[in-house]
TORVO-137765 format. One record per residue (C-alpha): x, y, z. Coordinates in Angstrom, 1 decimal, padded with zeros to 4 digits. Example, Ala and Ser with C-alpha at 12.3 -4.5 7.8 and 13.67 -1.06 7.14 Angstrom:
2
> px,py,pz
> 012.3,-004.5,007.8
> 013.7,-001.1,007.1
END
This chain:
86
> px,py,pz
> 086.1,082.3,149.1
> 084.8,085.1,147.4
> 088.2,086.1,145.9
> 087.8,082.7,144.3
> 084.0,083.4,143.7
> 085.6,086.8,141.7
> 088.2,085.1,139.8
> 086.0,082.6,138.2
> 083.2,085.4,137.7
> 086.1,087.5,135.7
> 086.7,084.2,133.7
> 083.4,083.9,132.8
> 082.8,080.7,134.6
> 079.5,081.9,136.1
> 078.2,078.8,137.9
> 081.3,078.0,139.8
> 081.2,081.8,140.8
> 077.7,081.1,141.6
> 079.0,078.1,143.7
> 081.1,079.8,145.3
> 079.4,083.2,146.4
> 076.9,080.8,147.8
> 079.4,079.2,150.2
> 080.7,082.8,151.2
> 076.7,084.2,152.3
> 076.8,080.9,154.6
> 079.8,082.6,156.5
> 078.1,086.1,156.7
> 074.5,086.1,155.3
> 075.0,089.8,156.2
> 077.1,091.0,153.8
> 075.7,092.9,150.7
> 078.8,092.5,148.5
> 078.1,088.4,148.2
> 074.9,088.9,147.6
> 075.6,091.1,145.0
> 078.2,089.1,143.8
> 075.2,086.3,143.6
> 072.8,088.3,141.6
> 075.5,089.1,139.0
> 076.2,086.0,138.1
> 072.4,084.8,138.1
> 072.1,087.6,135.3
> 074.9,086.5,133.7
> 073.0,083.3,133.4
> 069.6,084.9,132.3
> 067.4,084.1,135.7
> 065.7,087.2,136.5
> 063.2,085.3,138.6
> 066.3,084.3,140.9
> 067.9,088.3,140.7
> 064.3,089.0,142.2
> 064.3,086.5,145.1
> 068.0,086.9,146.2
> 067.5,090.7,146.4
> 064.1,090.0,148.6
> 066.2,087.4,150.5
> 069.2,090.1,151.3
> 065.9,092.6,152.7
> 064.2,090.2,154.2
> 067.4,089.1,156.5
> 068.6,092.7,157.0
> 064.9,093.9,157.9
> 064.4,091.5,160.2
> 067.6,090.7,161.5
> 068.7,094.3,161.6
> 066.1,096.7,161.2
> 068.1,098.1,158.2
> 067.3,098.7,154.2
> 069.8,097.7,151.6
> 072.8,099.9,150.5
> 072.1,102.7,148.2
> 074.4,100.9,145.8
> 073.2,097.5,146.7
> 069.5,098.8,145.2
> 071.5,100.6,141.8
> 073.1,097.3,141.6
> 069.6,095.6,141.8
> 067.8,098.1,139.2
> 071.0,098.0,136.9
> 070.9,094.3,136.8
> 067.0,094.1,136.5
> 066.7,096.7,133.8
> 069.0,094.8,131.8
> 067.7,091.8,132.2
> 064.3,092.5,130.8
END
């Protein structure tokens, strides 16, 4: 699923992306690279406000679930995406 979810982000179809990125966290809601994958294409779309509340989803789940932060490049993701956003 998220090759698909890739393909159709690198073909600028952003909301199928979305669609599918969304399907792939249901499978793992642990892994950092869908939830990535999620917050790019929500800037691509312009919805900071969403960029926010996935990112506080993703350490929500891992602090709780795991006792565990984001990635290092999971966060530079996060501020790249944010900074450019605003």
């Amino acid at each position: 699923i998220k090759k698909m979810a890739e393909y159709q982000f690198n073909n600028k179809k952003y909301e199928e992306s979305l669609k599918l990125y969304r399907q792939a966290l249901n499978l793992n809601k642990f892994d950092e690279t869908t939830h990535c994958g999620i917050m790019q294409c929500l800037a691509r779309l312009g919805n900071l406000e969403a960029i926010v509340a996935q990112y506080e989803r993703l350490k929500k789940i891992l602090e709780d679930e795991l006792t565990a932060e984001p990635s290092a490049e999971t966060k530079k993701i996060f501020q790249t995406l944010i900074s450019r956003s605003s």
